[in-house]
N, C-alpha and C positions, 0 to 999 in steps of 0.2 A: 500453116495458116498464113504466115508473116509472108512467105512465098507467093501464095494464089492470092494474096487479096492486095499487096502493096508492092511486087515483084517490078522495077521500072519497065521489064520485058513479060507484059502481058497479064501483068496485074488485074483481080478486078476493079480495084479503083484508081489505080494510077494509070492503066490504058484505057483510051478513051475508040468506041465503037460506034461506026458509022449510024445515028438513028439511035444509038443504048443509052437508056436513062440506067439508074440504078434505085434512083427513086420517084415514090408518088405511083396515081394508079396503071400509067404506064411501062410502071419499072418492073423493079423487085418484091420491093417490101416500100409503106410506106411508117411513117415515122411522127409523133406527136406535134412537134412545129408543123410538118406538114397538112394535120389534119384542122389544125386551129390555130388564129393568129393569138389567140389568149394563153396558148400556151405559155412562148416565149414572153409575154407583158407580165404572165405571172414571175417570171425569173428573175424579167428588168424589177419588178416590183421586192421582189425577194431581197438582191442585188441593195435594191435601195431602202430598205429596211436596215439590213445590217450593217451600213456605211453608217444610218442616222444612228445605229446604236453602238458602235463605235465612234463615237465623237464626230461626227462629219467632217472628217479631214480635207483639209484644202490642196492639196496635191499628191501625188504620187502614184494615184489611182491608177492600177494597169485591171484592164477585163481580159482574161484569157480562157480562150476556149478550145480543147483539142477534141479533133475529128467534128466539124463543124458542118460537114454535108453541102448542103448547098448555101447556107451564109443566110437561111431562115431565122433559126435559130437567133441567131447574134440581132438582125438585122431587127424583128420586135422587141430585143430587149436594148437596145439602143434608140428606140424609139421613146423607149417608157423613159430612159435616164437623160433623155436629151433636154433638161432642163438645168439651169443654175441654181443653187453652184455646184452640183456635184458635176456636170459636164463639165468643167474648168478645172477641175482636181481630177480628169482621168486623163493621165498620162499619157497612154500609147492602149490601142488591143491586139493584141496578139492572136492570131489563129496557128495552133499547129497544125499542121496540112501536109500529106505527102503524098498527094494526088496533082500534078499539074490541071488536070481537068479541070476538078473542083475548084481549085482555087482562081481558075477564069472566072466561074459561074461566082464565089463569094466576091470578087473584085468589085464583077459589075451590080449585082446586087446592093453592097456596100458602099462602093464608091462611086459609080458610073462611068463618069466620061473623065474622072483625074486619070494623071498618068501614073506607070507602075514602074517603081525605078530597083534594082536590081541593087543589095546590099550584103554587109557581110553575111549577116549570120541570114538572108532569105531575103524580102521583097519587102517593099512600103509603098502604100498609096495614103490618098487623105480621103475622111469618111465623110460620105454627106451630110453625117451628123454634127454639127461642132465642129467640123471640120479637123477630129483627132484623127490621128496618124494610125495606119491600121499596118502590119508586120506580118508575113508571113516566115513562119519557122518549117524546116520536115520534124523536127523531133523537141520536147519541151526542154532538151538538154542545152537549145542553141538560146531559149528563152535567158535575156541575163535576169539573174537571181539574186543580186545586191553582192556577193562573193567573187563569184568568176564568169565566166559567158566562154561557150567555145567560136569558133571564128570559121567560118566553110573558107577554106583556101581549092587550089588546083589539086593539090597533093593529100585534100581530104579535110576533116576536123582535126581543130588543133585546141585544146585550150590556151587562154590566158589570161591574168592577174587583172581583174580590176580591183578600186577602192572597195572597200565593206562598205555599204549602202542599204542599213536594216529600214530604212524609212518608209519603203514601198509596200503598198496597201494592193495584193492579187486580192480580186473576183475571178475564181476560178469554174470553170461549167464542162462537164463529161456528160454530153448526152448520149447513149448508146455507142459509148469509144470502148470501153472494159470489155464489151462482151465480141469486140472482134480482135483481143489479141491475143498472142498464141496461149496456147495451155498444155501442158503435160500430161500424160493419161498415165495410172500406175492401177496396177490390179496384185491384190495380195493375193499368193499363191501359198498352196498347202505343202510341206518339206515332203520328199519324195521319198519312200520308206524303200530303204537297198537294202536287200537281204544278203549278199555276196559283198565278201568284201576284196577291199581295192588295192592290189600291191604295183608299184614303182621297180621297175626293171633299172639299176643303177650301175656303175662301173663293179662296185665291191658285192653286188649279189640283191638279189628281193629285200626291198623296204615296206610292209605293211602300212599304208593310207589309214590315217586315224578321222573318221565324220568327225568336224566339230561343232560344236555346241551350237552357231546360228545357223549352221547346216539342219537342225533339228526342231529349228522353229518358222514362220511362214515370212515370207519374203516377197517384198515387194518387187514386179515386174512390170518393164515398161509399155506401155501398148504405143506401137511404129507403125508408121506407114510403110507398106512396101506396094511392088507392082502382083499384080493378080496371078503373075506362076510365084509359086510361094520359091523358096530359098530351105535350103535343108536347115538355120538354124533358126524356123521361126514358126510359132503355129500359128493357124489361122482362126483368127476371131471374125466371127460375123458381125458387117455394120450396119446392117441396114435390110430391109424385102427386097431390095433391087437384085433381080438376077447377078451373080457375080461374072455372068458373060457381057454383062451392059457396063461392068465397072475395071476400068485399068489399075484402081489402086485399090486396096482393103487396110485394114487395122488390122494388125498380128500381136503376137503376144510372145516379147522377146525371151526368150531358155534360159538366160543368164544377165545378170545385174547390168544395168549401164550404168556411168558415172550422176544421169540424174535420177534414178535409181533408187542410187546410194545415199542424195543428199536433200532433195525435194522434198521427199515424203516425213524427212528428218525432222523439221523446223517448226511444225506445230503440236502440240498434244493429242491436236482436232483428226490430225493423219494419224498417228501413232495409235489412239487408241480402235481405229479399223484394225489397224496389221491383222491380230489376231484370228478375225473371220475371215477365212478364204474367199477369195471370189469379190469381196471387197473392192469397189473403184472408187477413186479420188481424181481429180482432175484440179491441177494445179497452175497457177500463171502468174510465174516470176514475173513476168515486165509488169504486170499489172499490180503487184506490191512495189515495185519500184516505180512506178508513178503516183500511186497513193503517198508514196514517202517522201518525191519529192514534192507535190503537194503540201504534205504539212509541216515542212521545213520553211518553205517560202512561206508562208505564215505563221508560223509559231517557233521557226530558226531551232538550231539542231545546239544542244550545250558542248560546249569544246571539249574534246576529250582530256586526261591527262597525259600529254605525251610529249615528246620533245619534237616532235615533227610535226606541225599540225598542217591535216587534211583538206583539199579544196574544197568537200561535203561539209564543213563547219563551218556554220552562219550564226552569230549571237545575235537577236535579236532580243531588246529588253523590254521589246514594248508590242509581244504579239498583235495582228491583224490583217484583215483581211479573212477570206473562207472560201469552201471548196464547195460545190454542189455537185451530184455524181446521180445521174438518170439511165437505170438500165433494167435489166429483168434478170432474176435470179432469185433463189431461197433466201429468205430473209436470215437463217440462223443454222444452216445444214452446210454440210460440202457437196459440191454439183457433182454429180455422178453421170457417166455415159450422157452426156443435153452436146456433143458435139455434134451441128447441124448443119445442111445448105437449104437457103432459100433462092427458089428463084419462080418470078411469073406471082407471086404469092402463097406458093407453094412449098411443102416443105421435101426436098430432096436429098439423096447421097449428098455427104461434107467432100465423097470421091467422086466425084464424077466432072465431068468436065471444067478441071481446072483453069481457074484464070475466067468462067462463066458463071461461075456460080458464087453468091454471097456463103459464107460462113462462118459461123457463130458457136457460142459456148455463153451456158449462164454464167454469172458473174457470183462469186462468192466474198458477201460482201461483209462480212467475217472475219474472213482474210485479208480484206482492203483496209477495214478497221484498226485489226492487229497491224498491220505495218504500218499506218500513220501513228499510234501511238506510240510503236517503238521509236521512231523516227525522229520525233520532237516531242517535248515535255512542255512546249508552252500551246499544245492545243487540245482539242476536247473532240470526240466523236459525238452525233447523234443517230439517229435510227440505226438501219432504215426502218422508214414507213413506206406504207402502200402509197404509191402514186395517185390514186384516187383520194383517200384521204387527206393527202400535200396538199392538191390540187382544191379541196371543195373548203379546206382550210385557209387556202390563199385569197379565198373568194371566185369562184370561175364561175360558179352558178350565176352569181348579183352580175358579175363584168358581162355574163352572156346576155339576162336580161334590159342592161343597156346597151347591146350594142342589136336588140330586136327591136327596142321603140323606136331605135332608127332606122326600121324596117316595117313600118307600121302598114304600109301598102305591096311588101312582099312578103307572102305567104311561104311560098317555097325556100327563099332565103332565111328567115326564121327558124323553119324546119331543119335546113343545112348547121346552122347554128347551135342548134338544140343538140339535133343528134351528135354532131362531131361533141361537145360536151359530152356528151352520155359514154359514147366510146372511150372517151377519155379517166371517166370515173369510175365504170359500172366493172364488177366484180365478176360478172360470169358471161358466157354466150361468146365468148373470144373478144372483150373488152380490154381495156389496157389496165384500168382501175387497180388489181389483185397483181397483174404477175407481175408489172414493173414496180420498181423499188426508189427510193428515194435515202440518200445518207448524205450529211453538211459534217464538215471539218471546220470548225469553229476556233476562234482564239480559245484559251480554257478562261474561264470568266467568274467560276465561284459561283455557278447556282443560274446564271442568266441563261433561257433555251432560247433561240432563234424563233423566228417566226416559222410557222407548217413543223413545229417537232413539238408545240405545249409553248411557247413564249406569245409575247403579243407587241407589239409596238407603242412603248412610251411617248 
């Protein structure tokens, strides 16, 4: 996945195609900022909620948003917070980005006609709004975190020491970032019953082969990609109705354990307690609990360990703040099974088929994202997720659309466009966004206060 979709040779989103959007209705797929400017104002509005109930701090305020598309997104919730004082308390924003493309199109968007000047850890311009300084990062690892920051040299990423600086207040926004990064497929397999048994030809004479004991219970196996003539140590799984003469690559199903395998499937209860039914999938995504955690580190700071050596991941922070907002689609409380997909044209396609043209995606299991922010830091709180429609009619989207119709009082059709893109946005069935996208905030832990869109409401 990490390959075909951010590959700097031929990526889909980091190669850029004479004429190819990726998004909106002449792209791929289009996406909720896209469909309505109330989306993102809901955000900014979210955004500014949670700042006033954290005490409305007067500086340090960083907005950080990875995989930001086309700088939609950001660009309505900067809009809504372009007001004093919380615009004079936001520090810097950050876009992770690792698309050159994209990050044209967020530029100009965001900044317009400033220049874009070339820095350590990525890029700065200045934002039409307030004139904050906006940063582009490729990875949230180069984002500094009050601990350490790494530094893009010639010779690659380098870390190094800055002061501890717990004072910074992230707003942090994942709108459909989760569900394109990589994941691991494992499928539990039934122990194979050998009737014959297995002797070792050794210098001193026949050694009889003893099955041991996890030989005789089901074992997790990894599903690989490979090219379409199979490989003798691999069987073939079906991915998809596409002819397998239309497709150069398939999903197989490896004979024997691979090292993620052995360790993946380990880590939750949630995996372990499939093993047992064969046939059993799980799909799992490391990088994607490794950004949920650092996530709630930078807000809620990670407690030191007791060690003599202490770690660059340890951040004290004694005064959690800040929060995390994460927009995607997935089971609210299941693990995602076989949902590995291409979309392209709006269409859903082989995840194989022409690499480097096709978007692809995997639900998000947001369970697992959960679990890793709370292992990760002790000073923050999970909520949801909830249904995205519910966030959203919570937030108020209904009331904002019917003002933003009275000022539409002599267009009909524009009203109409207004209305629907809401409906799309909340309604529950008919291929609506309402139901399958998901909504979860990584909050300070606060002893009982819920955020706004999770049961809290604004003092």
């Amino acid at each position: 996945m990490r390959q075909c979709l951010t590959s700097p040779d031929g990526g889909y989103y980091t190669s850029q195609t004479q004429g190819k959007e990726q998004f909106g209705q002449k792209g791929d797929f289009i996406t909720s900022p896209e469909i309505s400017q109330i989306f993102g104002e809901l955000l900014g509005i979210w955004l500014v909620a949670e700042w006033m109930a954290q005490g409305k701090v007067s500086n340090g305020v960083e907005v950080i948003e990875v995989g930001p598309g086309r700088g939609t997104l950001m660009d309505d919730m900067l809009r809504v917070c372009n007001f004093k004082p919380l615009a004079s308390s936001i520090e810097s924003v950050y876009l992770v980005e690792a698309s050159p493309a994209l990050r044209d199109s967020q530029k100009q968007l965001l900044c317009g006609d400033a220049s874009l000047e070339e820095i350590d850890i990525g890029f700065r311009s200045t934002s039409k709004y307030s004139r904050v300084p906006v940063i582009w990062c490729e990875d949230i690892r180069f984002v500094p975190n009050g601990k350490f920051c790494f530094i893009s040299s010639q010779k690659g990423p380098r870390s190094t020491d800055m002061p501890i600086d717990p004072s910074k207040t992230p707003f942090i926004f994942a709108h459909e970032f989760f569900d394109a990064l990589p994941i691991h497929a494992f499928q539990s397999v039934a122990p194979k019953l050998n009737t014959t048994s297995q002797v070792l030809a050794t210098p001193t004479g026949p050694l009889p082969l003893e099955t041991s004991s996890q030989a005789k219970m089901p074992q997790w196996r990894e599903l690989v990609v490979t090219p379409t003539s199979p490989a003798s140590n691999i069987t073939i799984t079906p991915s998809s109705s596409i002819p397998k003469s239309e497709l150069d690559f398939q999903l197989s199903l490896a004979k024997a354990s691979t090292p993620p395998s052995l360790l993946f499937p380990t880590l939750s209860q949630r995996y372990k307690a499939l093993l047992p039914t064969p046939g059993s999938v799980v799909e799992i995504s490391p990088e994607s609990h490794s950004y949920a955690a650092d996530f709630a580190r930078r807000i809620g700071g990670s407690s030191p360990k007791p060690s003599p050596v202490s770690t660059p991941s340890t951040m004290v922070k004694h005064h959690p703040s800040g929060a995390a907002l994460i927009f995607d689609y997935g089971p609210a409380d299941t693990v995602p099974t076989s949902t590995l997909r291409g979309i392209r044209a709006h269409q859903l396609v082989s995840p194989l088929t022409d690499p480097g043209l096709v978007d692809i995606s995997a639900d998000v299991d947001f369970t697992a994202l959960a679990e890793a922010a709370l292992a990760a830091s002790p000073g923050i709180e999970v909520h949801g997720p909830v249904e995205q429609g519910r966030w959203l009619q919570c937030m108020g989207i209904r009331e904002r659309a019917e003002i933003i119709c009275k000022g539409l009082e002599e267009d009909e059709e524009g009203r109409k466009r207004v209305r629907g893109a809401v409906q799309r946005l909340v309604e529950r069935g008919g291929g609506a966004m309402g139901k399958i996208y998901k909504v979860l905030a990584i909050v300070p832990e606060s002893g009982g206060r819920r955020p706004v869109g999770f049961g809290g409401s604004v003092e």
